[in-house]
C-alpha positions as CSV (number, residue, x, y, z in Angstrom):
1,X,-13.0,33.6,156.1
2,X,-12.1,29.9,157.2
3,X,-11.5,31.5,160.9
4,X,-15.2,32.1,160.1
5,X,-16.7,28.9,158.6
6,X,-14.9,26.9,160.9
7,X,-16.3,28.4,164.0
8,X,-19.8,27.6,162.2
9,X,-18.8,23.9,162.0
10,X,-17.9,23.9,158.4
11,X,-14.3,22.2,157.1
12,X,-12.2,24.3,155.1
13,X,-9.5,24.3,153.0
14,X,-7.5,27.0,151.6
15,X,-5.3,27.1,148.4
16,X,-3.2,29.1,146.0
17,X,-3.5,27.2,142.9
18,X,-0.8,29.6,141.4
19,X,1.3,28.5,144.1
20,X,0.9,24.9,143.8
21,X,0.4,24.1,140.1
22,X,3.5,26.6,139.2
23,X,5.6,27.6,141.8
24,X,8.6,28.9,139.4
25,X,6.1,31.3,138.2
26,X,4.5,32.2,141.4
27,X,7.8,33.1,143.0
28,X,9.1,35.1,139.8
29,X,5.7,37.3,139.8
30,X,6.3,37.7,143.4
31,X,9.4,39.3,142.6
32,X,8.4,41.4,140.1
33,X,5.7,43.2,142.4
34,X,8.3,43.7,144.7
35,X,11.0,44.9,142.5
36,X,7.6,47.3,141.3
37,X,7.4,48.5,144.7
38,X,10.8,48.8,145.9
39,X,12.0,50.5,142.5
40,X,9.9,51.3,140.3
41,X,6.6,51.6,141.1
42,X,5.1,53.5,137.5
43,X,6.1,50.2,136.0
44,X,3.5,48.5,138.2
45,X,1.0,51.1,137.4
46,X,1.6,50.1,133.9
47,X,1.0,46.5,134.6
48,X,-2.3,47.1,136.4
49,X,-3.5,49.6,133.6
50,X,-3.1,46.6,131.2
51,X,-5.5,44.3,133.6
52,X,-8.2,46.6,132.6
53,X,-8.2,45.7,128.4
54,X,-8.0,42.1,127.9
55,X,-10.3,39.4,128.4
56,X,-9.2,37.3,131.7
57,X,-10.8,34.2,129.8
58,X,-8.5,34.1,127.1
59,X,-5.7,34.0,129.8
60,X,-7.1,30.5,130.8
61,X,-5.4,29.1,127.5
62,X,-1.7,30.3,128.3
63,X,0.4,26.9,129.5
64,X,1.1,28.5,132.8
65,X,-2.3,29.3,133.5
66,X,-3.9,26.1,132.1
67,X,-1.4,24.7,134.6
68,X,-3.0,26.1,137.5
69,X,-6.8,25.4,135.9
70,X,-5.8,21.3,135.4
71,X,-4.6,21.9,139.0
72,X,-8.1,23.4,140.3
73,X,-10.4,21.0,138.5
74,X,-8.4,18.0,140.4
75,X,-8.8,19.7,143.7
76,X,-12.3,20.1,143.1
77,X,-12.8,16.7,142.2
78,X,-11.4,15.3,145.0
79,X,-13.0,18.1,147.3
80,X,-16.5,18.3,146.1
81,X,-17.0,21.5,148.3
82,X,-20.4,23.0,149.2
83,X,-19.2,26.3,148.4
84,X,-16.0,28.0,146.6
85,X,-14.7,31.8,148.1
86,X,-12.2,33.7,145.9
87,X,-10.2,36.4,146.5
88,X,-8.0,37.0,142.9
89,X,-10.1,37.6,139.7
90,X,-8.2,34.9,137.8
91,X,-9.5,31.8,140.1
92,X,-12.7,32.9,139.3
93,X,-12.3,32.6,135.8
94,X,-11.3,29.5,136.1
95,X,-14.6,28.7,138.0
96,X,-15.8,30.0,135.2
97,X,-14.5,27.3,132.9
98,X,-15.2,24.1,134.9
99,X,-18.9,25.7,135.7
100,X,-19.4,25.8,131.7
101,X,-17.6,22.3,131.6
102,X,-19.8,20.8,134.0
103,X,-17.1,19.9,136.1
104,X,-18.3,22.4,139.1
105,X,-21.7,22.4,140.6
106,X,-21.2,24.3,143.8
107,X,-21.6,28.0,144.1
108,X,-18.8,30.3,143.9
109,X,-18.0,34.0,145.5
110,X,-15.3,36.8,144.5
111,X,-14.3,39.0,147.7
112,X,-12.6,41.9,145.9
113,X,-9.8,43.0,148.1
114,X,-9.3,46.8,146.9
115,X,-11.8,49.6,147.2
116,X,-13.1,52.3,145.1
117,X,-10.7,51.7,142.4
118,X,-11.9,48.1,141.2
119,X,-10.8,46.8,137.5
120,X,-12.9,45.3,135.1
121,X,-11.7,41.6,135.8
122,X,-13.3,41.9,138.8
123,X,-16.3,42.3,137.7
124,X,-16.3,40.0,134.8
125,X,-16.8,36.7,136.4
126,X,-19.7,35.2,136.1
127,X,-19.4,34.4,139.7
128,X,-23.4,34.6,141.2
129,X,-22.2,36.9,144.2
130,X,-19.6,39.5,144.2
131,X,-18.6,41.6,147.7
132,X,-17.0,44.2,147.7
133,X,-15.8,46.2,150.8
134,X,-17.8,49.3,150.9
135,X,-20.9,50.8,149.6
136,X,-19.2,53.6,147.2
137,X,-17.3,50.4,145.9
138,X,-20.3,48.9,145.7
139,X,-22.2,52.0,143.6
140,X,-19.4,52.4,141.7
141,X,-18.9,49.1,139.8
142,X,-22.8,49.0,139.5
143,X,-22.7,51.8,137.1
144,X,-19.4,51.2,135.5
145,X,-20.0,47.4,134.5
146,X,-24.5,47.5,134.3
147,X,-24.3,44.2,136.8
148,X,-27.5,43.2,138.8
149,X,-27.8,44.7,141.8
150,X,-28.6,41.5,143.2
151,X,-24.9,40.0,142.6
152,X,-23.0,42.8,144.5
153,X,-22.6,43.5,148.2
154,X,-21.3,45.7,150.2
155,X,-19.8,43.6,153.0
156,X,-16.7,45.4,154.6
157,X,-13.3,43.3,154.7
158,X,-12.9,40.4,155.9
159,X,-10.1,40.0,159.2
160,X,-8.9,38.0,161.5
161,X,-11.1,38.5,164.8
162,X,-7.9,39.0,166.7
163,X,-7.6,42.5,164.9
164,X,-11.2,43.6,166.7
165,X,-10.3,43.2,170.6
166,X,-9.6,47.3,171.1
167,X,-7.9,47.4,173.7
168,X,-8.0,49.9,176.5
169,X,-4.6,52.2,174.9
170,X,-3.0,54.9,176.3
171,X,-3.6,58.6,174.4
172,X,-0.5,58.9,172.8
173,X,1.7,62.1,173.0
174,X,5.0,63.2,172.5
175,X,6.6,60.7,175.2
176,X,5.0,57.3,174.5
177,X,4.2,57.3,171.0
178,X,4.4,53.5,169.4
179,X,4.7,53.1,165.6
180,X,4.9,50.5,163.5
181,X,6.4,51.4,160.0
182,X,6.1,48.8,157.1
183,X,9.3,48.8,154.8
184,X,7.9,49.4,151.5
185,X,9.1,52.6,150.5
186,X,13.0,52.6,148.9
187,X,15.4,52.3,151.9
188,X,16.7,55.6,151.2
189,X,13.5,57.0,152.1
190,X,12.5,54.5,155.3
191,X,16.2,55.8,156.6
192,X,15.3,59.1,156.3
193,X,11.7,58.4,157.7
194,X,13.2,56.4,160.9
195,X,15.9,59.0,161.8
196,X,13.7,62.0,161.1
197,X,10.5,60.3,163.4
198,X,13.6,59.5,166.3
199,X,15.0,62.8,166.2
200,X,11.5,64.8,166.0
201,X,9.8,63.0,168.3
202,X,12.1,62.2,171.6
203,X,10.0,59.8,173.5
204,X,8.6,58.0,170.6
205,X,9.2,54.0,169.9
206,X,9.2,52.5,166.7
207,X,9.0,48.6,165.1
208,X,10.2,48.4,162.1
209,X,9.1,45.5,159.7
210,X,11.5,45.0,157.1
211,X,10.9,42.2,155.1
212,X,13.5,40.7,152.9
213,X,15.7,43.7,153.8
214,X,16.2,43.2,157.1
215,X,20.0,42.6,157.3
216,X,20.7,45.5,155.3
217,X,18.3,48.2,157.2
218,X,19.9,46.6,160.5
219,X,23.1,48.0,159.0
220,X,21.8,51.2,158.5
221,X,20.2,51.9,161.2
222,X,22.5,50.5,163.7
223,X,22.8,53.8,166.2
224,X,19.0,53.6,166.4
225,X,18.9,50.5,167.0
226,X,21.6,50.6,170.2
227,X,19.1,53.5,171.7
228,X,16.8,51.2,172.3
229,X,13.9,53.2,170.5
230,X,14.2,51.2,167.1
231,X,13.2,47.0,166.6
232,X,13.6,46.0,164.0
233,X,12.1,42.6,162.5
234,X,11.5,40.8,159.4
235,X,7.9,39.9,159.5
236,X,5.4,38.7,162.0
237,X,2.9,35.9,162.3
238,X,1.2,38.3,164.4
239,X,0.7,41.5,163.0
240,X,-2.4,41.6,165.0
241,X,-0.4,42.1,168.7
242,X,1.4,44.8,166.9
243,X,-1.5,46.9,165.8
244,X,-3.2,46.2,169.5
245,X,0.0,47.4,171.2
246,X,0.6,50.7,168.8
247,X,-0.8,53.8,168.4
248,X,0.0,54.4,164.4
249,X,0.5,52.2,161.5
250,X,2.4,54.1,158.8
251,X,3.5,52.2,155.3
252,X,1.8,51.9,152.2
253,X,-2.3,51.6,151.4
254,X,-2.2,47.8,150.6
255,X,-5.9,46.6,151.1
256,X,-5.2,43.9,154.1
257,X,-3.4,45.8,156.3
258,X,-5.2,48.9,155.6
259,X,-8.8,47.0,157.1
260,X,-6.7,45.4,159.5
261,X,-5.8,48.5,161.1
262,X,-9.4,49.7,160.4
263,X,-10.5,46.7,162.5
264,X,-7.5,47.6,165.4
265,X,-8.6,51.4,165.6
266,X,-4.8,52.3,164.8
267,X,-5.2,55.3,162.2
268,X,-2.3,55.3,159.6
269,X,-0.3,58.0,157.8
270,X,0.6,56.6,154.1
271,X,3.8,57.3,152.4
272,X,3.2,55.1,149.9
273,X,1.1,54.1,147.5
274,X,1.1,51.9,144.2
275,X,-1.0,52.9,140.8
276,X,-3.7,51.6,140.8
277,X,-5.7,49.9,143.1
278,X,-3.8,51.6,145.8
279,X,-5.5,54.7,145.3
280,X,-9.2,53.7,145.9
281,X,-7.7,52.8,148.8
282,X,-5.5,55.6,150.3
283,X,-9.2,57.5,149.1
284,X,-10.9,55.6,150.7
285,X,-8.6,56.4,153.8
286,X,-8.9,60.1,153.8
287,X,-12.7,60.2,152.7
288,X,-13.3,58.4,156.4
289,X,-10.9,60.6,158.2
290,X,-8.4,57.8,159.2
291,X,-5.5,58.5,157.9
292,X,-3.5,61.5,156.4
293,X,-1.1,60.9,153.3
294,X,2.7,62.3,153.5
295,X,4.6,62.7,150.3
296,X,7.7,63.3,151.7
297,X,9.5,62.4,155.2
298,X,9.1,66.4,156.3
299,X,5.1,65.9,155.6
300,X,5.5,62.6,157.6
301,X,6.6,64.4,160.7
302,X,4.1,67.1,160.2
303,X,1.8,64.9,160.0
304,X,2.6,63.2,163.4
305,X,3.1,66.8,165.3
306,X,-0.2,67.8,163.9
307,X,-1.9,64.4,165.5
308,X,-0.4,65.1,168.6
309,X,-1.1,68.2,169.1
310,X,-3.8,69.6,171.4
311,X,-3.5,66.6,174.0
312,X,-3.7,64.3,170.7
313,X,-6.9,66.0,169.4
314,X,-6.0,64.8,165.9
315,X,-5.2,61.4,166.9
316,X,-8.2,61.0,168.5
317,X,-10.8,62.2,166.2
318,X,-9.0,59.9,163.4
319,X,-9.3,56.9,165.7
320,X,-12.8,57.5,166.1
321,X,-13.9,57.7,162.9
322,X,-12.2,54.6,162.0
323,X,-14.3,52.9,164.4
324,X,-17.1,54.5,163.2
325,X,-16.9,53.7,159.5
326,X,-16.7,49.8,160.5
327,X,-15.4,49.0,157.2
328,X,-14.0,45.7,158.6
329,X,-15.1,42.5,160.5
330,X,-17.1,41.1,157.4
331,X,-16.5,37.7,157.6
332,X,-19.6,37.1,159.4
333,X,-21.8,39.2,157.2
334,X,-19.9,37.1,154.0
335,X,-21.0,34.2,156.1
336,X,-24.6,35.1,156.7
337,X,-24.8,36.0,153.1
338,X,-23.6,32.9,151.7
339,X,-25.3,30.8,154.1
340,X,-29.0,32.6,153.1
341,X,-28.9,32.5,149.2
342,X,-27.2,28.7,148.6
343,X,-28.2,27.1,152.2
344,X,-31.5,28.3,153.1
């Protein structure tokens, strides 16, 4: 979004007030999502069943969060923005709060980042314009919440521009194929995945993005690693190059990267997904046709054999559709949105 602005002459800033008004706390909820995923993933569908119950409001008067609220009324003091973008239900909140207070006259938007399966805090806000990234979304949270039809959009995703070049790429088949795999799964399982892909598929090529286990799947996976078929890397400023380059994304149905490869034309094979908001996603996926889910490492290969089958029939029609369904590139239609209802 401030790729977006800026290029229409606007100045932007961007913040995470949970980052900046309580970093001890930021960093131990960042481990606990990632302990979720890497371990024990029903224990974050837990978590995210309990966002649906409470009131977000009442969260405003926790120390931690009034923290991060003192924090945000400062910043919009000394800001005085024209207009405020959101994408976490709890900032909005907060707008909430310093709109009632007085202390906010500016507009405010929520871009919810998950499709399809969209919890109540979302949609609680009393933000004036909410976007959501596709029209089922869209007719979904219409019925489930009674809002005004007026306040909710359909807008598609919002990614970097980078992500839409589509390249000219090579059909993939059994003697080029380029994956990238995101490490989210246990490493037991992305072992298993890596070795099985490299033994099943000879000519095949993958990058591995490991995140904070890097040093240990490099010990792992050192024999694939001295064929030369396996990089492995930690993470990337430039995940964009990657998806341009590859043929398949596989890793779990996290919202960002999921539209990112939407906006790439790089269909993906999930083998993993969270509770929760995860699944409106990974449904989302296989309602368009641009993906395929694998429970287990066998369906994984399966899954590839299948695509690339047929002079990459399956590959092809996937990639196709996910052009077709256009569900990114909305930072322009946010844009033209905003700009119409505040700044006409």
């Amino acid at each position: 979004m401030r790729e977006e602005w800026e290029s229409r002459g606007w100045r932007c800033r961007v913040e995470d007030v949970c980052q900046k008004a309580t970093p001890a706390a930021f960093r131990l909820t960042q481990r606990f999502y990632q302990f979720c995923v890497r371990r024990l993933p029903w224990l974050w569908g837990v978590t995210y069943a309990q966002t649906e119950t409470p009131d977000w409001a009442e969260t405003l008067r926790f120390p931690i969060v009034s923290k991060s609220l003192v924090y945000l009324a400062s910043l919009i003091e000394s800001e005085n923005p024209d207009i405020v973008i959101c994408t976490y239900p709890l900032f909005a909140y907060m707008l909430d709060a310093l709109k009632e207070k007085g202390k906010l006259s500016a507009p405010y938007v929520v871009i919810v980042t998950d499709a399809l399966e969209i919890s109540r805090p979302w949609m609680r806000t009393k933000a004036p314009l909410v976007c959501v990234p596709d029209a089922l979304s869209r007719k979904l949270v219409l019925e489930r919440y009674g809002l005004p039809e007026q306040r909710v959009v359909a807008a598609g995703f919002p990614v970097k521009r980078a992500f839409a070049a589509h390249p000219t790429r090579d059909i993939p088949n059994e003697n080029n194929l380029k994956i990238i795999y995101g490490a989210y799964a246990p490493t037991r399982r992305v072992c298993r995945d890596i070795r099985t892909i490299l033994a099943g598929i000879p000519g095949s090529a993958i990058t591995l993005i490991a995140g904070a286990r890097k040093n240990k799947l490099c010990r792992y996976l050192i024999p694939e690693q001295l064929s030369g078929r396996l990089h492995i890397i930690e993470r990337t400023d430039a995940m964009h190059r990657l998806f341009l380059d590859g043929h398949l994304y596989i890793g779990k149905a996290g919202a960002a990267t999921m539209f990112e490869a939407y906006a790439a034309g790089i269909p993906m094979v999930v083998n993993y997904a969270l509770p929760g908001q995860e699944q409106g996603n990974l449904e989302l996926l296989l309602s368009d046709g641009a993906g395929v889910y694998a429970e287990s490492t066998q369906d994984l290969l399966s899954a590839l054999h299948a695509m690339l089958m047929n002079d990459s029939a399956g590959w092809l029609r996937m990639h196709a559709d996910m052009k077709r369904a256009a569900r990114a590139g909305a930072a322009p239609r946010i844009a033209d949105e905003v700009e119409r209802r505040f700044f006409a």
